[in-house]
N, C-alpha and C positions, 0 to 999 in steps of 0.2 A: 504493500500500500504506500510505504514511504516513498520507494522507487516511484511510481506510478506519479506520485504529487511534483516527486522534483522534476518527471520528465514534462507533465502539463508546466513546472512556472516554465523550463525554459523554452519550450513552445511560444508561451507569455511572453518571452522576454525576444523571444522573433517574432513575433508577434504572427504567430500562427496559431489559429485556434484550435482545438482539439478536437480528436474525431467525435463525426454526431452517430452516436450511438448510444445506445442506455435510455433512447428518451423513449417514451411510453408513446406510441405513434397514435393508442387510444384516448387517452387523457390528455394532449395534445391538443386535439382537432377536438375546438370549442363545437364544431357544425354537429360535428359526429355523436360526442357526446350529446348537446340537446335533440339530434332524432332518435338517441334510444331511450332517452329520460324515462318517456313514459313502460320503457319494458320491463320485465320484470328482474329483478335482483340478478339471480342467476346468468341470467340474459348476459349482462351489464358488465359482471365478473368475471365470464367467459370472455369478453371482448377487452377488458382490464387486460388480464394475463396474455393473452393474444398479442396486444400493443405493445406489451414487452418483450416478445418474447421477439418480434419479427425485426426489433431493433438491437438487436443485441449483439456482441460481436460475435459468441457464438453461431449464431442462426446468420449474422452478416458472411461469417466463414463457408458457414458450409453452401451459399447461393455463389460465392467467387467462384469455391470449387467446381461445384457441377458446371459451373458455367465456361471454365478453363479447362477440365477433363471432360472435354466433348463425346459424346457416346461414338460407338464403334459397332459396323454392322462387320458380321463374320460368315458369310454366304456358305462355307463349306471348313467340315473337319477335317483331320490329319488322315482321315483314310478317303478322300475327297467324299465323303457322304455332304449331303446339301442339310446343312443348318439353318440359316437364314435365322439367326438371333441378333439380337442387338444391345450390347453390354454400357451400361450406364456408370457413371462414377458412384462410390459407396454415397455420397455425400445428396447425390441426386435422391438415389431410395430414402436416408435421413430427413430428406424435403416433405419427397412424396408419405411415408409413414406419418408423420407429423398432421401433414393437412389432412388427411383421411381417418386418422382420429379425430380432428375439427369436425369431417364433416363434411368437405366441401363439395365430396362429389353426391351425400346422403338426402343433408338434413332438408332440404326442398320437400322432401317425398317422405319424409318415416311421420310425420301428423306428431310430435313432441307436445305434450302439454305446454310449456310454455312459450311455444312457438306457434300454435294454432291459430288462424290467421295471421300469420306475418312470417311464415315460414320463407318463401324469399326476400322479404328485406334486411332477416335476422341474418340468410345464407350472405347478402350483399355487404354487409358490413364484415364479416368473416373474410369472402373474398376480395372486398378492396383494403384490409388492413393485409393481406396476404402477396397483397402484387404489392405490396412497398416494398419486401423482400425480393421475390424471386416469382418471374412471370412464368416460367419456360414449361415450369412443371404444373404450374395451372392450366396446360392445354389438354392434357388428358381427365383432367378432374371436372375440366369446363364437360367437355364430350361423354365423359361417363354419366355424369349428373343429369344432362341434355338428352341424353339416346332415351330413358325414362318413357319420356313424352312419344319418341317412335314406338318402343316396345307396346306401349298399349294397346296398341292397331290392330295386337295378335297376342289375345288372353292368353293361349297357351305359351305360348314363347314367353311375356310377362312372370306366370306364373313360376316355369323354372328358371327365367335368369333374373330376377329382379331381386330375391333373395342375397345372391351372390351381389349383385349390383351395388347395392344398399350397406353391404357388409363394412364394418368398420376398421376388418384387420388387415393390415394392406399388407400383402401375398405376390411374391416378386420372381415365384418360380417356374419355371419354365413347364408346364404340368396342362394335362387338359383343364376346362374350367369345371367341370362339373367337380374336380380334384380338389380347388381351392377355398378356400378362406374367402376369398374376395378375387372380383375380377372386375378390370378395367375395358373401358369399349373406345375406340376409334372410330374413325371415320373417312370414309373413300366416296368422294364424290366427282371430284373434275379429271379431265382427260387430257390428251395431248391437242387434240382437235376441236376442242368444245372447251374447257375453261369455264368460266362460269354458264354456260349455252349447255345445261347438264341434258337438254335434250336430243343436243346430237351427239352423248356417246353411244360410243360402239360396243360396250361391253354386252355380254347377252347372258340370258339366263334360260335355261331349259326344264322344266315341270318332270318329276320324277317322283313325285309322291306328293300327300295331303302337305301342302303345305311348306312342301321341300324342293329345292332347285337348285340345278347347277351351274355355276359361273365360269363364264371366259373371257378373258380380256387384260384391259389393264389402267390400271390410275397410276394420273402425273405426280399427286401428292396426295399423301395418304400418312398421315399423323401419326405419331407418338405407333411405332409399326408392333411396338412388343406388346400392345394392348391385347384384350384375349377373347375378343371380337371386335368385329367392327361393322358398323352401318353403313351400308354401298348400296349405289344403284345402277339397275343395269335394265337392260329392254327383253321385254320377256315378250311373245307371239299377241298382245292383249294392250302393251304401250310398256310406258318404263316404268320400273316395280321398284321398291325398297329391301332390303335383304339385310339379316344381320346375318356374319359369317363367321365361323370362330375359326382362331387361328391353326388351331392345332386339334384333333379328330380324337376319338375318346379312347385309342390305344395311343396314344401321344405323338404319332406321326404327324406329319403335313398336311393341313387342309389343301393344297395345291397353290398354295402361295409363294410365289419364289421374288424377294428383296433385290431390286437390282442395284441400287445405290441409295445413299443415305445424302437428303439437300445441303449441297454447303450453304448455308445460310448469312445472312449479314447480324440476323438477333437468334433469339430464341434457341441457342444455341447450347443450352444444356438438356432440350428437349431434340427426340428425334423425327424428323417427319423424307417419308421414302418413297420412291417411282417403286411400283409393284406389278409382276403380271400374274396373270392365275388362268389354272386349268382345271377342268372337274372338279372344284368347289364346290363343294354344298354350303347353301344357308336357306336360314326359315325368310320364308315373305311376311313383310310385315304389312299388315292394311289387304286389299285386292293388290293384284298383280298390274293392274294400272295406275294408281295411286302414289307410285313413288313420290312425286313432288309435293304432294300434298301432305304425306307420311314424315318424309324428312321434312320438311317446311318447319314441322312442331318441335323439331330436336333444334333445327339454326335459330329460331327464335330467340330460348336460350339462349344459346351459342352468344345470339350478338348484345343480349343481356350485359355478360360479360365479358366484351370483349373492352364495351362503356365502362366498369367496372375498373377493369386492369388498366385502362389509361387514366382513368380520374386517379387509380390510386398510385401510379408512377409520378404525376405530375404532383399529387401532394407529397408525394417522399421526395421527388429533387427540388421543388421549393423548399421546404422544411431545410434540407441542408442550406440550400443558398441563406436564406433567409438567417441560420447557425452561423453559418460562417465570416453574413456581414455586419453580423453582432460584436463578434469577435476579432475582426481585424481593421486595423487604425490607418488612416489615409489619411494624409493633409492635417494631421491634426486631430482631427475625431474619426468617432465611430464610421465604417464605409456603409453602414444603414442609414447612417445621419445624413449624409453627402444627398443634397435636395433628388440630383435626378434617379441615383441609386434606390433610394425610398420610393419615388414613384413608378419605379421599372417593378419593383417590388410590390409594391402595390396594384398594379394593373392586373399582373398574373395573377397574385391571389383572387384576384377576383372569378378568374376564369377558372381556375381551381375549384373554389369555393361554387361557383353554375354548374362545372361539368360534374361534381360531388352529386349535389343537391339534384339535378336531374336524374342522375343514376339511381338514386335510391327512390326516390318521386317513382319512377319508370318498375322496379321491386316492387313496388307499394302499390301498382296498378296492376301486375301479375297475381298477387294475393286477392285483389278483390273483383278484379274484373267476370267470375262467374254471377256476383251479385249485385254488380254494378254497372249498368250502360252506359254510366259515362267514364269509369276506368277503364270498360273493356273499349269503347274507343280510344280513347289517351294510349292504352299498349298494343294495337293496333297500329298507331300511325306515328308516335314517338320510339316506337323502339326503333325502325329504320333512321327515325330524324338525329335520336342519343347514341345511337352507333357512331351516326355516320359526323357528328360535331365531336363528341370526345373526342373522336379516333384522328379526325383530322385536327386539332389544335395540340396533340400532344407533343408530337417531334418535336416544334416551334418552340413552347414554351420548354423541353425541357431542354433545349440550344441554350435559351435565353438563361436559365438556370445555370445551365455551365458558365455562360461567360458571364457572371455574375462571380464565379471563383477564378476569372482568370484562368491562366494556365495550371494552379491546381486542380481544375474543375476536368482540365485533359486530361487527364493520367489514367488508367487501368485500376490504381488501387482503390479508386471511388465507386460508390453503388452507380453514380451521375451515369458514366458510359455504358454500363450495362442497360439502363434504363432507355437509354438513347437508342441505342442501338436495336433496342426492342422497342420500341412506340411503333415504327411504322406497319411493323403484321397486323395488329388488330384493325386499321383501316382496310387492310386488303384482303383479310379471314373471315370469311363468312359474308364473302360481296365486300365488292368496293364501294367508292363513294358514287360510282356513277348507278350504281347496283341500289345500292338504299335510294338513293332519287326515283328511279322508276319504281320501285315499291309504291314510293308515296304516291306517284300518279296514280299507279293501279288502286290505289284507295280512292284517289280523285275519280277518275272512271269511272268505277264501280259502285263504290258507298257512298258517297259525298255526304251524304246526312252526317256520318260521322265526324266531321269537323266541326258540324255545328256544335255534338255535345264538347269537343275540345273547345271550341270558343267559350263554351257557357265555363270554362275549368278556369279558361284564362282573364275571362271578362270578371271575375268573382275575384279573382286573388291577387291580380293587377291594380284594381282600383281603378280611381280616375284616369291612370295611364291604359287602361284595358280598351277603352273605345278605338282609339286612334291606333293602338297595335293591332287591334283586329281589324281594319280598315287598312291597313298596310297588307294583311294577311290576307286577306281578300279580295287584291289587287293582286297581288303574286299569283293568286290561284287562277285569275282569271287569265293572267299572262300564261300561264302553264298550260289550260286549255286550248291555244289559241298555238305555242309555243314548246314545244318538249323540251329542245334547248336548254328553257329559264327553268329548269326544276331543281338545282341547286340554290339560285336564289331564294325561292320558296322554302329548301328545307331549313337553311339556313336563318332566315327569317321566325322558323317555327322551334327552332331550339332556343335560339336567344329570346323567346319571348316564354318557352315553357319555364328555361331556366331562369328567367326573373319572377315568371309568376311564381314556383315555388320559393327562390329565396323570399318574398312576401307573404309568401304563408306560414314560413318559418319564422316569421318573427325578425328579420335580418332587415331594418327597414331600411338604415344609412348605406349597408353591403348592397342592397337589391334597388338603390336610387342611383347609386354611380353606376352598378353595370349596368340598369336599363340606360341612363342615361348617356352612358360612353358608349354602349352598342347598338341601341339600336334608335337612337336622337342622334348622335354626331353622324359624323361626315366618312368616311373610310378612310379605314386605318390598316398595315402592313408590318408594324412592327408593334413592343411593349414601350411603357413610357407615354403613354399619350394622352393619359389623365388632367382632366383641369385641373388648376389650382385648387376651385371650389370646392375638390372632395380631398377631406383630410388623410393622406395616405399616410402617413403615423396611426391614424386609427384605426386603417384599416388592417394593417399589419400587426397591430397590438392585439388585436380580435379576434383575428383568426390566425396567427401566433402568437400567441404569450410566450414570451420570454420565462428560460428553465427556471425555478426558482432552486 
């Protein structure tokens, strides 16, 4: 402990501040904390321990690790028999054990006493305290937790894997699934020729029993490959069907899966995702055998749940450091937080942080009650493309601006900064890109149009006197969209910035949710951070939504 003190003063005395870690990334996030106020104890306590735990240098170690001992696919054994496994660092299983005791891939689906009714927004706060840490290994916990909603299509198939599914003891061996503890699901959906266009693959499937069919073909990308099935789709005599396929056949041989290479990737990098072909696979149909799009649709939903999730919760872990570190280092004199423009470069993002947050969970909050509610079930409906497709797209940006907020410390490898960097840009482009969530929303314009209304009545109510004239904006976009496909990112864009101010006003966040409506969507256009008025107190806003460690 002494060592420990003398090496922070002389850090102090170079006036380098010490690493941010230890700090409780739950207790922390003033936001965070009042949207679980009202849960219950347990709830609260689970989410305490959690904030500590994901900041910790331990749990910071072992997300380097995985992330530097990149996995390894091993196509064939020493006597050339075809393996096709793929070996992960110990540090990765450490990741993945941990959050599957959480929960992350469960708790949506087991009906928990004190999570009934709020069973996703409880799961949402788990997994954005969880991507502060490490995203990589959230892709197969996103997909196992998501497949759920496919498996239902098909009682019986439900029935035997949903047990497994749900299980809490994470099972890392190489074994049929019916063998294990627990098993994790993937997912194969895009081609070499089709890409998002998942209706012109070529893959095919042929009818060989109730319920049973076998696969040929092959996917460009196909996730986290050691999972112990996976949801794929392929064209059966009938249109294109959905299939769960398990990896491996219940004497432990090869479902006819054969790994041809593992992606070199720019992020995600302690996770694996692989080009695959297959032959005489068997899997169960889930839904009819025409129905694939409609069967998977229910699993991506999810998916893009959290894909808003893991970038709200990157971008408040590399502010938090920034904001740490220009607490702690002295410029010109004073504090580098103090330095006018620095504060308001700081200020701006939190703000985007603080909307992209509050929408995410807004968006949770509307998956819990949307069977009972027709104006939730429109809100998640038409926001979940719209909070995809804004988190996902402001996150690289902001957490650039993060980095160079530490300078050239902010470059280095030893910081969580680059990790996070490096990984922002998949979740705009997993699970549909931005141009992909935009026509979503048309096809809601098309199609349901009524359903904006009840979104307008969400936003007219929680906006206030600023609600008329936003919706009036929003109204005008729509109508250019009919007129226009083109202009469909103006629209969606239009409709996150006004979702996300109307919930920071419901929250209570009245001076937070006056500058970002007021900077976003009253001003003029803006390209970079820093371009807050005078008028709004950026000291306060950064005291608010960081409080400095005490």
């Amino acid at each position: 402990m002494n060592q420990m003190n003398r090496t922070e003063q002389k850090l102090a005395e170079l006036n380098q501040p010490k690493p941010w870690s230890g700090v409780n990334a739950y207790r922390s996030d003033p936001l965070v904390v009042d949207i679980t106020s009202s849960m219950p104890k347990t709830l609260r306590d689970e989410f305490d321990a959690l904030g500590r735990y994901v900041t910790s240098p331990e749990a910071q170690e072992l997300a380097r690790m995985a992330n530097e001992g990149v996995p390894k696919l091993k196509t064939h054994g020493p006597r050339g028999e075809r393996l096709d496994v793929v070996e992960f660092h110990p540090a990765w299983h450490a990741l993945m054990r941990r959050s599957m005791t959480t929960g992350l891939h469960s708790s949506a689906w087991e009906n928990l006493a004190d999570e009934r009714g709020r069973s996703h927004k409880a799961r949402a706060i788990r997994f954005y305290l969880t991507a502060q840490l490490e995203c990589g290994h959230l892709c197969p916990l996103t997909m196992t937790s998501a497949s759920v909603a496919a498996i239902t299509a098909s009682p019986a198939v439900q029935k035997e894997w949903a047990p497994k599914i749900l299980s809490r003891k994470y099972d890392s061996s190489n074994r049929p699934w019916m063998q294990k503890s627990a098993v994790t699901i993937g997912m194969g959906m895009t081609e070499k020729q089709g890409g998002t266009d998942v209706r012109a693959n070529t893959s095919t499937a042929e009818r060989v029993g109730e319920g049973i069919y076998r696969l040929n073909g092959h996917k460009w990308f196909m996730s986290a490959p050691m999972s112990d099935a996976f949801v794929m789709l392929a064209q059966t005599r009938d249109g294109l069907g959905c299939f769960l396929v398990p990896r491996l056949l219940e004497d432990g041989s090869a479902n006819g899966l054969r790994f041809q290479r593992l992606k070199d990737k720019l992020g995600n990098r302690s996770n694996a995702s692989s080009e695959v072909e297959f032959s005489d696979t068997f899997g169960f149909v889930l839904g009819t055998p025409d129905a694939g799009i409609r069967t998977i649709l229910d699993m991506v939903t999810l998916t893009r749940l959290d894909c808003a999730l893991a970038s709200a919760g990157m971008m408040r872990a590399s502010l938090a450091e920034a904001v740490h570190h220009t607490r702690g280092r002295k410029v010109f004199g004073k504090t580098l937080i103090s330095q006018p423009m620095m504060t308001r470069v700081l200020a701006d993002m939190a703000l985007d942080v603080a909307a992209a947050s509050a929408l995410s969970f807004r968006l949770a909050d509307a998956f819990d009650k949307a069977h009972g509610s027709a104006e939730d079930a429109a809100y998640a409906r038409i926001m979940t493309p719209v909070a995809k497709y804004w988190c996902c797209k402001i996150a690289p940006g902001l957490i650039y601006e993060a980095m160079e907020c530490l300078g050239g410390n902010g470059y280095v490898e030893e910081r969580a900064l680059a990790r996070h960097y490096r990984e922002a840009p998949v979740n705009a482009i997993w699970e549909g890109s931005g141009n992909v969530m935009a026509l979503d929303v048309l096809r809601v314009l098309g199609r349901r149009k009524e359903l904006f209304e009840q979104l307008f009545g969400i936003f007219s109510r929680d906006l206030g006197p600023s609600g008329r004239k936003t919706i009036d904006v929003l109204r005008a976009a729509m109508s250019l969209c009919e007129r226009d496909e083109g202009a469909a990112r103006m629209l969606v864009e239009q409709l996150a910035l006004a979702a996300a101010a109307a919930e920071l006003y419901r929250l209570g966040a009245g001076r937070i949710a006056d500058a970002f409506l007021e900077s976003r969507l009253a001003a003029g256009w803006r390209s970079t951070y820093g371009m807050l008025d005078s008028r709004f107190d950026s000291a306060y806003v950064l005291d608010l939504l960081y409080p400095a460690a005490t």
